[in-house]
LUMFI-430416 format. One record per residue (C-alpha): x, y, z; residue in one letter. Coordinates in pm, whole numbers, plus 32768, in hexadecimal, padded with zeros to 4 digits. Layout:
residues N
XYZA
...
***
This chain:
residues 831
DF5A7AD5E507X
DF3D7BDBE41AX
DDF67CBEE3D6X
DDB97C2EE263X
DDC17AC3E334X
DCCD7B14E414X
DBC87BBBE32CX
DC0A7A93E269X
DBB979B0E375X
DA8F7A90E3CDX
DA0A7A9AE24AX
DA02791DE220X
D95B78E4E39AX
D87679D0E2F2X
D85C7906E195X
D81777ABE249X
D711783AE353X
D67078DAE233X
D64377A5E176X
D60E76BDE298X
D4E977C4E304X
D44B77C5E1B0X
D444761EE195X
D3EE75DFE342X
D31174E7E371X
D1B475B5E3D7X
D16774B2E4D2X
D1AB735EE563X
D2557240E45CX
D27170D6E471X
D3886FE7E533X
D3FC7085E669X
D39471D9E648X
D25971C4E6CDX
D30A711AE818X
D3F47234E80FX
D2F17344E805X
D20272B4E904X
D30A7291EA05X
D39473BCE9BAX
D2397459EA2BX
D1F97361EB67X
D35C730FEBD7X
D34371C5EB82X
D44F709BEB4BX
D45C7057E9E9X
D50A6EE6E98AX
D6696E6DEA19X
D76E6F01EA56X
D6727037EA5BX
D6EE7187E9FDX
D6CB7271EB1DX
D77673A7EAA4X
D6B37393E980X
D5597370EA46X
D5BE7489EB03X
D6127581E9F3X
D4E97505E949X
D4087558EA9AX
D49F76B8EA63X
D45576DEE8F9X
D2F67690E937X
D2B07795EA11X
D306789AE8FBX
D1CE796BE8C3X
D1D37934E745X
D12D781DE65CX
D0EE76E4E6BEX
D19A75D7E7B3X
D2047507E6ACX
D2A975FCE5CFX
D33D76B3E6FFX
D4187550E734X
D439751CE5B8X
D4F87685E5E7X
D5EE75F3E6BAX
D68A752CE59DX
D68B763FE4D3X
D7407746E59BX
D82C761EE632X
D87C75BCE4A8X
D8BB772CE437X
D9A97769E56BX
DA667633E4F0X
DA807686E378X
DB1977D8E3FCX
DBF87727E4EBX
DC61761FE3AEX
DCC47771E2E7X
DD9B77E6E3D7X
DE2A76A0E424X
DE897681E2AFX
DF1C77E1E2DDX
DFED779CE413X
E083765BE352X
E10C7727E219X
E1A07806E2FEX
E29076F8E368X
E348770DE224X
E2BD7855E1A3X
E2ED7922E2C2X
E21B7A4FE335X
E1617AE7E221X
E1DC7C1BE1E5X
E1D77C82E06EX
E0897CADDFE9X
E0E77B81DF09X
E1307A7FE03FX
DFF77B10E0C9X
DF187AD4DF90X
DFA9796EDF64X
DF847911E0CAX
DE34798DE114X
DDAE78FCDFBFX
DE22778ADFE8X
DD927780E136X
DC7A781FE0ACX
DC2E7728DFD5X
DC8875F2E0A4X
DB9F7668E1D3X
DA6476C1E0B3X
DAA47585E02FX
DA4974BFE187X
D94975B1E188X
D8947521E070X
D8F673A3E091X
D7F672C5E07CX
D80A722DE1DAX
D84B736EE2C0X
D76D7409E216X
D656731FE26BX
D6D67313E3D5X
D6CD7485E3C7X
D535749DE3A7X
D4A773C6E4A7X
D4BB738CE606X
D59B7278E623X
D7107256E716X
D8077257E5EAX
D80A73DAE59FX
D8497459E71CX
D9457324E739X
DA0B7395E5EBX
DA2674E8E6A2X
DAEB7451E7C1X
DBCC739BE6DBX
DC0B74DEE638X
DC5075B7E74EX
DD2574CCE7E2X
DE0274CFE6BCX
DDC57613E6A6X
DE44765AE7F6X
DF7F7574E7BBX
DFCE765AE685X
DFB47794E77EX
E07D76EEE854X
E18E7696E729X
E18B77FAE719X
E1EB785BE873X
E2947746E904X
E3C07834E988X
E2ED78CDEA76X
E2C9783BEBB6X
E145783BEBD1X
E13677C9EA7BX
E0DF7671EB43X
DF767710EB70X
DF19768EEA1FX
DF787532EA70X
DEBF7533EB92X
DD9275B9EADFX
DDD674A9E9F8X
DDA8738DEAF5X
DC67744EEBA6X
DBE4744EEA4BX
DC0972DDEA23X
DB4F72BEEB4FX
DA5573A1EAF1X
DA1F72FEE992X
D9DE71ACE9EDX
D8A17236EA96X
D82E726BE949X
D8D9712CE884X
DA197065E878X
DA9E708BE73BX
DB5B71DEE78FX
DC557104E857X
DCCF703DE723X
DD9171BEE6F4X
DE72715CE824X
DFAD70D1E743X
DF947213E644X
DFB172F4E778X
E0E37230E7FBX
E1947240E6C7X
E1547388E6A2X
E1DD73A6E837X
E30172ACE7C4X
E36F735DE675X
E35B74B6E738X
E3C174C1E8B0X
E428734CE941X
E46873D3EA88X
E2FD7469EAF0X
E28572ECEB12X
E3A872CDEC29X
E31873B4ED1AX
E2917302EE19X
E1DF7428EEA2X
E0FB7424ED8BX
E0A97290ED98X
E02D72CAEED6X
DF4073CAEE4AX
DED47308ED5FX
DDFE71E3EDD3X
DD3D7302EE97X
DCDA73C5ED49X
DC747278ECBDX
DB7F722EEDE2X
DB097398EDF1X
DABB7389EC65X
DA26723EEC9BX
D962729EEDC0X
D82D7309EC92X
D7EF7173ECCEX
D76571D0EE60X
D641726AEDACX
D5FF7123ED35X
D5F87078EEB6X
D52B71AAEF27X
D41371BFEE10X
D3F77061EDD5X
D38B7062EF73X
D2897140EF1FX
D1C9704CEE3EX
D1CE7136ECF9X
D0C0709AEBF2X
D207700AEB3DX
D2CF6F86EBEFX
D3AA6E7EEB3FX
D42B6D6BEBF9X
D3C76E39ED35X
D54F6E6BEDB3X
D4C56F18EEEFX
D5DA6E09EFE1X
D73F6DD6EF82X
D6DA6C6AEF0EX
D6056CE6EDF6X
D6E36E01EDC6X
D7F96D1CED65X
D7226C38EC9FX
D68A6D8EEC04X
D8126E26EBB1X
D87E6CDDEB30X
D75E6CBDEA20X
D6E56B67EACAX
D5836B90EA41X
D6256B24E8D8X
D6C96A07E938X
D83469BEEA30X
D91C6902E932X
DA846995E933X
DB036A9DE846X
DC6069D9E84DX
DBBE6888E7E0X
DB03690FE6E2X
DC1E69C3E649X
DCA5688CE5D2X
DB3A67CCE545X
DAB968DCE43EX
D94768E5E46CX
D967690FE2E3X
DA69690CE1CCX
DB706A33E256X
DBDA6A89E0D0X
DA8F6A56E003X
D9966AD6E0E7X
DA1D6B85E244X
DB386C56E165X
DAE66C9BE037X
D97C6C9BE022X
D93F6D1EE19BX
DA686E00E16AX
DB176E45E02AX
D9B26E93DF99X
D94C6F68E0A2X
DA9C703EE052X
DA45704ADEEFX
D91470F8DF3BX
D9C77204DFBAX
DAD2723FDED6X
DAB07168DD81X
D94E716DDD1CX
D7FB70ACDD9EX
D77F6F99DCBFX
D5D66F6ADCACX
D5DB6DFDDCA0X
D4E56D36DD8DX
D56E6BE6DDF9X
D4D36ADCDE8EX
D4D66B5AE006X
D4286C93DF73X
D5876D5BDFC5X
D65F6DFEDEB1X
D7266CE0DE07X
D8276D76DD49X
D96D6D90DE0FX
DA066EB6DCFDX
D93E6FA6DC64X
D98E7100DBD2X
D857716BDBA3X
D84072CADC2DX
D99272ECDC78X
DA9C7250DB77X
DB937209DC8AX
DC0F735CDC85X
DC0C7397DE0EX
DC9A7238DE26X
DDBC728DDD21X
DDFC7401DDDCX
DE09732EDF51X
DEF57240DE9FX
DFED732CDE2AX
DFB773E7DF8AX
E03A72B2E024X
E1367294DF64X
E19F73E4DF76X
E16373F9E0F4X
E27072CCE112X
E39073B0E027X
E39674D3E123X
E30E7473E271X
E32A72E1E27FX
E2F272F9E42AX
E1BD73E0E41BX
E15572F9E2CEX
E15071B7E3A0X
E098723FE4ADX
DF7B727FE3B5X
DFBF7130E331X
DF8B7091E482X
DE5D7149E4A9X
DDD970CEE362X
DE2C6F6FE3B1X
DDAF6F8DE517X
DC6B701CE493X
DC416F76E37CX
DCD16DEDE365X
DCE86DBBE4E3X
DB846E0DE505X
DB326CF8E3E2X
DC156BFDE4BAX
DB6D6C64E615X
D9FE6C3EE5A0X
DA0F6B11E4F8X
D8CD6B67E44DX
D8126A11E3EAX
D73F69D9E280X
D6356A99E274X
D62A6BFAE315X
D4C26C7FE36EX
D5736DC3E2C4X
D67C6E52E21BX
D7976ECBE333X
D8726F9BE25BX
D80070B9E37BX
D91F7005E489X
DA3C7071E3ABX
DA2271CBE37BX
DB347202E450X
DBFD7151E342X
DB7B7224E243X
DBF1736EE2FBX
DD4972E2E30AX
DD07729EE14CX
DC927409E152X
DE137495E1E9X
DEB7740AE105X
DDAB74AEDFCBX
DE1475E4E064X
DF8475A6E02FX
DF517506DEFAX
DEC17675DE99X
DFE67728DF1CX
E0F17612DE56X
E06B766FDD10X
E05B77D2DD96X
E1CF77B5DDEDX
E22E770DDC9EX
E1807812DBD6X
E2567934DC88X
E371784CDC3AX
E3467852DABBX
E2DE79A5DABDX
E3A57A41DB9EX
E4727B0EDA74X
E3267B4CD9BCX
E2837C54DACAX
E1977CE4D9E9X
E1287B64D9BFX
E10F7ADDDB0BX
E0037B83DBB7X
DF427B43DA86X
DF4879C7DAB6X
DF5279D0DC3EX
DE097A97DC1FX
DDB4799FDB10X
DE2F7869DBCDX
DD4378BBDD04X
DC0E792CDC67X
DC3177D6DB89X
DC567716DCACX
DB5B77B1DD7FX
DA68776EDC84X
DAD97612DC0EX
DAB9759CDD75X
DA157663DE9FX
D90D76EFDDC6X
D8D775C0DD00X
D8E774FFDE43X
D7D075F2DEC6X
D71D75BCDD74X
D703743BDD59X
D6BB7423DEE3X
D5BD750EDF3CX
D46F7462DEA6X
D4997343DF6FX
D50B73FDE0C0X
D40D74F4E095X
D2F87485E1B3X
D24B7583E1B3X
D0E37575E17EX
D13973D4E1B5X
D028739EE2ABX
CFF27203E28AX
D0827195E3EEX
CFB97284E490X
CE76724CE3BFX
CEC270CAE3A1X
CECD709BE518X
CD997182E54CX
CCF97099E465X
CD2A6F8AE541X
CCD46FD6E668X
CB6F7075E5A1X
CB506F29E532X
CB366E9EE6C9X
C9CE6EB5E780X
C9DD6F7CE8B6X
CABB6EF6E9C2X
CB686DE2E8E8X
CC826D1AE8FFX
CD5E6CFFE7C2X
CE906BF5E75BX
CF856CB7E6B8X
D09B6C4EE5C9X
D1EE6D05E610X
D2716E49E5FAX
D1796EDEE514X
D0666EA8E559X
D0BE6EF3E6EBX
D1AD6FFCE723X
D0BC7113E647X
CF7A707FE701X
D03070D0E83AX
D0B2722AE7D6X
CF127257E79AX
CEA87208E8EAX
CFB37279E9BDX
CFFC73D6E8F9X
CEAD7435E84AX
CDB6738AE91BX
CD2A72B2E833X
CC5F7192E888X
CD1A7127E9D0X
CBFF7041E9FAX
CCA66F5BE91AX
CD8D6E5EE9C0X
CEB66E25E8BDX
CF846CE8E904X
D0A26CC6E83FX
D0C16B3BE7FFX
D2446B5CE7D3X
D2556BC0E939X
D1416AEDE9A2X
D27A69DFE9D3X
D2DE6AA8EB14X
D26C6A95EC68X
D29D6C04ECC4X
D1CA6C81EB7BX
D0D36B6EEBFDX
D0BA6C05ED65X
D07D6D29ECEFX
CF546CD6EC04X
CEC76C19ED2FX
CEF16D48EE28X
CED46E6DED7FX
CDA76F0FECDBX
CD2F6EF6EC24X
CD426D92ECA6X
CD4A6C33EBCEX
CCAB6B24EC77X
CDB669F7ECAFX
CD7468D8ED79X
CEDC6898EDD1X
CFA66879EEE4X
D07B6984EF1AX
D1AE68E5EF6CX
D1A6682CEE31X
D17C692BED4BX
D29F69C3EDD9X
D35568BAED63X
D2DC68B2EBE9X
D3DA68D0EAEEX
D4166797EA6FX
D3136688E9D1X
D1F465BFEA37X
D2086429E9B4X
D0FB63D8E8E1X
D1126286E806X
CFFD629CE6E7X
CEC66366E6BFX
CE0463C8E7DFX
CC9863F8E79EX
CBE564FCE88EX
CA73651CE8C3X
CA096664E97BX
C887666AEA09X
C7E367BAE9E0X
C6B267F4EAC0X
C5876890E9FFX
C59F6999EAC6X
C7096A0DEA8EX
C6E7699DE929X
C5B06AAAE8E5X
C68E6BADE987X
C7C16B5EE8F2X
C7186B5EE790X
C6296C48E796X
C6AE6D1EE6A0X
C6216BF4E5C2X
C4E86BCAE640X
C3CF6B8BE4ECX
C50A6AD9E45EX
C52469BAE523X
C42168D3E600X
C4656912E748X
C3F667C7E808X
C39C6785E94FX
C4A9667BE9A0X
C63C669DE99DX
C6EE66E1E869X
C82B661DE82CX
C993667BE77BX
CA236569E70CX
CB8C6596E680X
CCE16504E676X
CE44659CE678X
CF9B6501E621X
D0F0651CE6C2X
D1A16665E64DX
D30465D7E6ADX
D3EF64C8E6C4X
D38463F7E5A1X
D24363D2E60AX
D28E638DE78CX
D22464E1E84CX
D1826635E856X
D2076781E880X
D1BC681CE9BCX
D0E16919E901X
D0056817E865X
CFE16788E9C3X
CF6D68A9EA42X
CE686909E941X
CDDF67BBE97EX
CDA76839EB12X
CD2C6981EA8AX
CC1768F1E9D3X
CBE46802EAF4X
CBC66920EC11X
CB476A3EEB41X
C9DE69C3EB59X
C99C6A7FEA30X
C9716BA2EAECX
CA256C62EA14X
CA206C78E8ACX
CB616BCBE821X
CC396C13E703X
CD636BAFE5F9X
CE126CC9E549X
CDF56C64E3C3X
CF9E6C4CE39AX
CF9D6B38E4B1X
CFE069F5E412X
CEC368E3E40DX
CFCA67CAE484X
CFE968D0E5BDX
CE4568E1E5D3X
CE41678FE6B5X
CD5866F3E5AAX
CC3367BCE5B5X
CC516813E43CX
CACD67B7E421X
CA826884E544X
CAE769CDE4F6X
CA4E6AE8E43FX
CAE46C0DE396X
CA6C6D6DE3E5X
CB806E19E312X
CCE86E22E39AX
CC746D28E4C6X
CBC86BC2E4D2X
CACB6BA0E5F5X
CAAF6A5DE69BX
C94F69E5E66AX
C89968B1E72DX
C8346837E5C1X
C8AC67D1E47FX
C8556841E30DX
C83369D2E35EX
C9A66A61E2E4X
C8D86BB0E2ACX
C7756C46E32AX
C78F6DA4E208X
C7316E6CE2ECX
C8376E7AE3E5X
C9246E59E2B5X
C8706F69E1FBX
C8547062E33FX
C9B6704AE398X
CA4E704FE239X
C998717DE1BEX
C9127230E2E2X
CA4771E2E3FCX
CB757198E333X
CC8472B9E2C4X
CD4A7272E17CX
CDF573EBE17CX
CEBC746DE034X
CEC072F6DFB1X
CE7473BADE62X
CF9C749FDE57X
D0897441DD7DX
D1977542DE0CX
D1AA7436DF62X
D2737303DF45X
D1F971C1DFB3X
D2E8708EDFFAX
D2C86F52DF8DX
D2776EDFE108X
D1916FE8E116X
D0E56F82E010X
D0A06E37E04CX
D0326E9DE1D0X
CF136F52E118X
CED96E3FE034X
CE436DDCE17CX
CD2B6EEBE14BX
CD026E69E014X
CCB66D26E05FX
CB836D7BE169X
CAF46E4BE01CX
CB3C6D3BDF49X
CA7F6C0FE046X
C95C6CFAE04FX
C93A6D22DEF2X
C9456B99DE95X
C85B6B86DFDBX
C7646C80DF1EX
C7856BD5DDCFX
C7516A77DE7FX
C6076B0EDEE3X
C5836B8EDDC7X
C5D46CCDDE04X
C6CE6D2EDCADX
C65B6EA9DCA8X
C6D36ED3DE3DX
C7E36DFEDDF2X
C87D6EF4DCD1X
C80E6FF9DD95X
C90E6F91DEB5X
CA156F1DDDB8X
CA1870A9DD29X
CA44712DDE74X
CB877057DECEX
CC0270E2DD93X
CBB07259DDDCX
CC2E7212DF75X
CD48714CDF33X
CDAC71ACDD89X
CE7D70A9DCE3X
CF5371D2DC27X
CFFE722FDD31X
CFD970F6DE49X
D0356FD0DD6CX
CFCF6E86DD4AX
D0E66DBDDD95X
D02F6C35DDB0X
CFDC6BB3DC62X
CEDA6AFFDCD6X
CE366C09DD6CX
CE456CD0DC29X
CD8F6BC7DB7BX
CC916B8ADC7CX
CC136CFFDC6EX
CBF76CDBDACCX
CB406BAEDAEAX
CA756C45DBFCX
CA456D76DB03X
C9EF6C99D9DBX
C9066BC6DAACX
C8306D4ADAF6X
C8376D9ED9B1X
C96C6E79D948X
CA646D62D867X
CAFD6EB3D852X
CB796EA4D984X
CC216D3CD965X
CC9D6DACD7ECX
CD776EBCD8AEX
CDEC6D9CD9CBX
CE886CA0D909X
CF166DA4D840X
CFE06DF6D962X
D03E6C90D9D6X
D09F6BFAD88CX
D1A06CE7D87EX
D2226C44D9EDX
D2E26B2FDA0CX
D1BF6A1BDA30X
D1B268C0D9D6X
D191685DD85AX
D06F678DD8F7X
CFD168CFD977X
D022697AD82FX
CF4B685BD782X
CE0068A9D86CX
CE2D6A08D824X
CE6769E6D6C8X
CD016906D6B9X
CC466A0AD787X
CC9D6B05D666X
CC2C6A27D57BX
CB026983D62DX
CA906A87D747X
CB136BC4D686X
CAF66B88D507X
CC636C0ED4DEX
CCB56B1AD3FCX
CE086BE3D378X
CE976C0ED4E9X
CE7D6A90D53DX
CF0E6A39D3D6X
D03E6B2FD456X
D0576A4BD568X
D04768FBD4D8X
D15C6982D3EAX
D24B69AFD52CX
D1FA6870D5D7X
D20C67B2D490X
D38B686DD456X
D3EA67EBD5B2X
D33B66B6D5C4X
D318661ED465X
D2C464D5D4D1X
D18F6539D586X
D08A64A8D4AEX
CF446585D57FX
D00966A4D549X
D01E6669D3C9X
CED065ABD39EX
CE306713D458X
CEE567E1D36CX
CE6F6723D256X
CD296734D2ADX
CD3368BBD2E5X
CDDC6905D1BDX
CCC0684CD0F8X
CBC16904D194X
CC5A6A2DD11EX
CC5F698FCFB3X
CDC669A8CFAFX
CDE06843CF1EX
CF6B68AACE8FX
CFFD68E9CFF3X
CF1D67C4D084X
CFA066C9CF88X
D10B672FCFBEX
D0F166F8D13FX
D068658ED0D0X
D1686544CFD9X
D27C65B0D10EX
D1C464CDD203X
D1BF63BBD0E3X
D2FC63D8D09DX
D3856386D205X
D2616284D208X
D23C61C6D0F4X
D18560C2D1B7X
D063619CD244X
CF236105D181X
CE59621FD1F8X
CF246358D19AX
CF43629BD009X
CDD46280D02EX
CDB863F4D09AX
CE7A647FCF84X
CDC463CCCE77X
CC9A645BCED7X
CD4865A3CEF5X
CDC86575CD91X
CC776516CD14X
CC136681CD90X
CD1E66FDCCF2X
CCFE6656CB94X
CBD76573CB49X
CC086447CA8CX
CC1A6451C93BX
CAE3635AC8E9X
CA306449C9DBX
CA966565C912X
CA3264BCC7A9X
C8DE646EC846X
C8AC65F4C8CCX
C8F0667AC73DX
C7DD658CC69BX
C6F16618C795X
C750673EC74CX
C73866FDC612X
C5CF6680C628X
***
């Protein structure tokens, strides 16, 4: 490796760190990072099949004496992600050599160094590793395994003469051991590095001295997993599945908790259509993103729909891989199907394997960028074909060709690293993103004192946790995740460890929960509250409600939740012996993005306190204002909402739609009391917390709830400005109609509904309210021309309709009197 190589390499480690620095998330962010960070920090086992090496770094990173514990793991990403765009670069470099040769001219060292250049800058800046690259999640320190490995089998390609060359190999297979401690998709390199092995040296995979080394380097990599045995026996506060024997172990490394049907079986009965919807939208679009363009489309799911886009792009990294490819096959067809494998392996295998069913909770375009790194070898050689073809027109033109190889690269450079960098970096630039970490705060502010809270999933669990395990935060709340609420061990442990949830149930059966409870109908359940325990368990009410001397009663019913109507889930089960052991002891809780259908029917029992409903002994209270009031304004945080300069995602936006909605039930709560000037007063401050500039409304109906809300206080302003915004959405004609009244009616904007009518009428001509309205405006308006036109139409198609004749006489009569009515008018005059 020559010296311009290596202070290549070095620049662009330097260029990607940079960037990756400057757009780190600046603390914990939603899905599994919060899981990640948290037992990082506590040595704790994180879901199956766990990632041990990854914990264990990330227990090292967090003892760094600089910012805070959630940025210090966030850092791993980065650094692991700028290592392996300098590792891609020289990768790219190590493959032209093949037909190139060492670089010696300062030509073959320009053309070399510039395609890989580009190639590794343009992973750089993809849209997927660059969002890996930011956030504390497995797939960044995983793609530097794959990319050492092949590294290493490119070092080795280089030295396979030597005797101890095998060294390489050998620190291949340790590093597949090693690399499954952090995630499995590293080992779908294995048939790239034996083609590479194949295509260069047959005979190393003869010596039997080395197969018996093997299995040994495998075990010692994969010996990361005995920290799993080990910490799990020490009871760490997470502790998934609790593999502390070899039983749970194996149930723990062979994902058991999400279900035991074969891989095999399933290859063969798609979970959804295999073209349509597991290739090329869960796949084809994904790889778009990176290299053809992003589309801004919302579909139904609330996911990107378009499958091709350029926007941002125009295909030109695509078109620059393509020809890469194609050139890669013309001079090195061996070294060209190894990549090819890898892309496949990476890329369509994984599609195959997963078997991914309709819907996704998310997008997953993050499990392929090991596919994409494979696209980004061959944009490097793509570089260095045109490169190549340039000096081959040229080549008798000196004075010429530096001109347009200087020309060539800077084009290039800009058309697609720094364009790539361009498009991308709003929406992978976290910082000052502070939502999960605020949102999750929120929550748990939203609990009383030593609480118990139902959470949904992912988000609105794995950032409470990084909270109370990392930061301290209110580890009096007792967060039980209802997903894993269908396992015994996460059961045992809510029953054993503190702080403690009171369950009445055997032991031995909850061990065995899992599966499903039969249940045929609804079941109606009638809990007795002494008046003792209800005072104490409501006092936070008391001057709201009576409190009686005599037992309150919760009446309720639940349905089945699977089966068609003939069981329960395990979870629902167990909420129902919650509320019958808890003794209401303890104040309990549902996080505001769990489901109603998974509440167990107490809908009429619950009351919101802002991101969490309480579970009250009575009905008819969904707010008391001042719990809402003191822990919206005076406990919540709702940091840099207002900055225009931080991105917010769709998902995110609709998670704090949540925040929205406890302002919004207090303000209709206010104005239902008589309270209008409290209620606008509220109403202004969600706007100034929570601005709709830069966090947008996405629900319709929400949009027109706060102008009607506005309207109804006193600013028709307000609800002008609202349905100016949603009539320009795709909404119902029927919707258009209201709106187009509430102009006319509510608004006196006679002219906007008229431009209404006039669109509806275009598309709908038979729609006799939507003329008869527009008839109506237009002679209000005293434009009797236009209105009798839009008659004579509606006539025309009608000649039977008795009414709309009637109509335009009159109309005409306004128009031009009758003549004895005129004659009579003159005499008078006359007179």
């Amino acid at each position: 490796m020559n010296r311009e190589t290596k202070l290549t390499a070095i620049a662009i480690f330097i260029i990607s760190l940079t960037v990756y620095i400057i757009t780190i998330a600046p603390t914990v962010s939603f899905w599994d990072c919060g899981e990640f960070i948290s037992c990082s920090y506590i040595m704790g086992i994180p879901h199956p099949p766990g990632a041990p090496l990854y914990i264990m770094i990330g227990r090292f990173f967090t003892l760094l004496p600089f910012f805070d514990v959630a940025v210090r793991v966030n850092f791993i990403s980065a650094l692991s992600s700028a290592v392996v765009v300098a590792i891609l670069f020289l990768i790219i470099v190590r493959l032209i050599k093949e037909w190139r040769g060492e670089s010696k001219t300062v030509e073959d060292k320009i053309l070399v160094n510039a395609a890989g250049f580009i190639g590794a800058l343009s992973y750089a800046f993809s849209d997927s590793f660059w969002f890996n690259a930011v956030e504390a999640e497995v797939y960044a320190l995983s793609m530097l395994f794959t990319a050492l490995v092949l590294w290493l089998a490119i070092v080795w390609m280089d030295n396979f003469k030597e005797y101890k060359s095998v060294r390489f190999l050998l620190f291949i297979v340790y590093f597949f051991g090693l690399g499954a401690g952090v995630h499995l998709l590293n080992l779908l390199v294995i048939p790239t590095i034996f083609l590479l092995i194949i295509f260069t040296d047959r005979r190393v995979l003869l010596r039997i001295d080395l197969w018996g080394i093997v299995p040994l380097l495998l075990i010692l990599g994969y010996s990361t997993y005995l920290m799993i045995l080990i910490r799990s026996g020490m009871n760490p506060a997470i502790d998934e599945n609790n593999p502390e024997n070899l039983e749970n172990f194996a149930k723990y490394l062979n994902r058991e908790q999400y279900g035991t049907e074969s891989q095999f079986l399933t290859f063969f009965n798609r979970k959804a259509p295999l073209w349509s919807y597991q290739i090329k939208k869960m796949f084809l679009r994904y790889f778009g993103w990176q290299f053809i363009g992003k589309g801004t489309t919302i579909g139904p799911d609330g996911n990107i729909a378009e499958n091709l886009s350029f926007r941002g792009l125009i295909g030109l990294p695509f078109l620059l891989g393509l020809v890469g490819m194609v050139h890669h096959f013309y001079k090195d067809w061996k070294r060209a199907l190894s990549v090819l494998i890898f892309f496949i392996m990476t890329g369509i295998a994984i599609v195959i394997y997963l078997n991914q069913p309709d819907p996704q909770p998310r997008e997953r375009d993050y499990v392929y960028v090991g596919c994409f790194f494979a696209f980004a070898i061959w944009i490097g050689i793509g570089m260095v074909g045109i490169l190549e073809g340039i000096i081959s027109k040229l080549r008798e033109k000196s004075k010429l060709i530096w001109l347009a190889i200087g020309g060539a690269i800077f084009l290039v450079t800009l058309a697609l690293p720094v364009n790539m960098c361009r498009f991308n970096f709003h929406e992978h630039d976290r910082s000052g993103n502070y939502v999960a970490w605020d949102y999750s705060y929120n929550i748990l502010q939203s609990c009383e004192p030593n609480a118990i809270i139902f959470t949904n999933g992912d988000n609105d669990t794995f950032p409470l946790w990084y909270l109370q395990e990392v930061e301290n935060i209110r580890k009096d709340v007792r967060v039980i995740s209802l997903p894993l609420l269908n396992t015994g061990w996460y059961t045992l442990q809510l029953k054993h460890q503190e702080p403690k949830v009171p369950i009445n149930y055997p032991d031995e059966e909850i061990k065995e929960l899992g599966g499903y409870f039969r249940m045929d109908g609804t079941k109606t359940v009638k809990i007795v509250i002494e008046p003792r325990l209800n005072r104490y368990y409501m006092r936070e009410m008391e001057g709201i409600i009576p409190f009686k001397d005599e037992n309150t009663e919760m009446v309720f019913q639940f349905e089945p939740t699977a089966f068609d109507g003939k069981a329960i889930r395990s979870q629902d089960y167990m909420i129902y012996i919650i509320l019958q052991s808890f003794n209401f002891m303890k104040p309990l809780y549902f996080a505001v993005t769990v489901e109603i259908k998974n509440m167990l029917g107490l809908k009429d029992f619950l009351r919101n306190d802002g991101l969490a409903y309480k579970v009250i002994t009575v009905k008819g209270h969904p707010v008391v204002p001042e719990i809402m009031k003191r822990n919206l304004l005076e406990k919540f945080k709702f940091r840099n909402l207002d900055n225009p300069k931080v991105y917010y995602d769709r998902q995110t936006i609709l998670l704090l739609h949540n925040c929205r909605k406890a302002f919004l039930d207090l303000v209709i709560h206010e104005y239902n009391n008589k309270r209008p000037q409290e209620a606008l007063k509220i109403l202004d401050k969600m706007f100034e917390l929570i601005p709709e500039e830069t966090i947008h409304f996405l629900i319709d109906e929400v949009i027109e709830q706060v102008g009607k809300l506005y309207y109804q206080l006193g600013r028709p302003e307000e609800l002008e400005k609202r349905l100016d915004i949603l009539i320009k959405r795709n909404i119902a004609d029927s919707k258009k109609y209201e709106f187009a009244r509430i102009y006319s009616l509510n608004l006196r904007k006679n002219e906007k509904a008229i431009d209404i009518l006039k669109g509806l009428i275009k598309k709908n001509p038979d729609n006799g309210q939507y003329v008869g309205t527009l008839v109506t405006l237009l002679e209000s308006e005293k434009d009797y021309k236009n209105a009798l036109n839009y008659l004579d139409f509606w006539i025309t198609n009608h000649p039977n309709d008795k009414n709309a004749i009637e109509r335009r006489d009159k109309l005409l009569n306004k128009i031009s009197p009758p003549q004895d009515t005129l004659h009579m008018e003159k005499n008078n005059h006359s007179k």
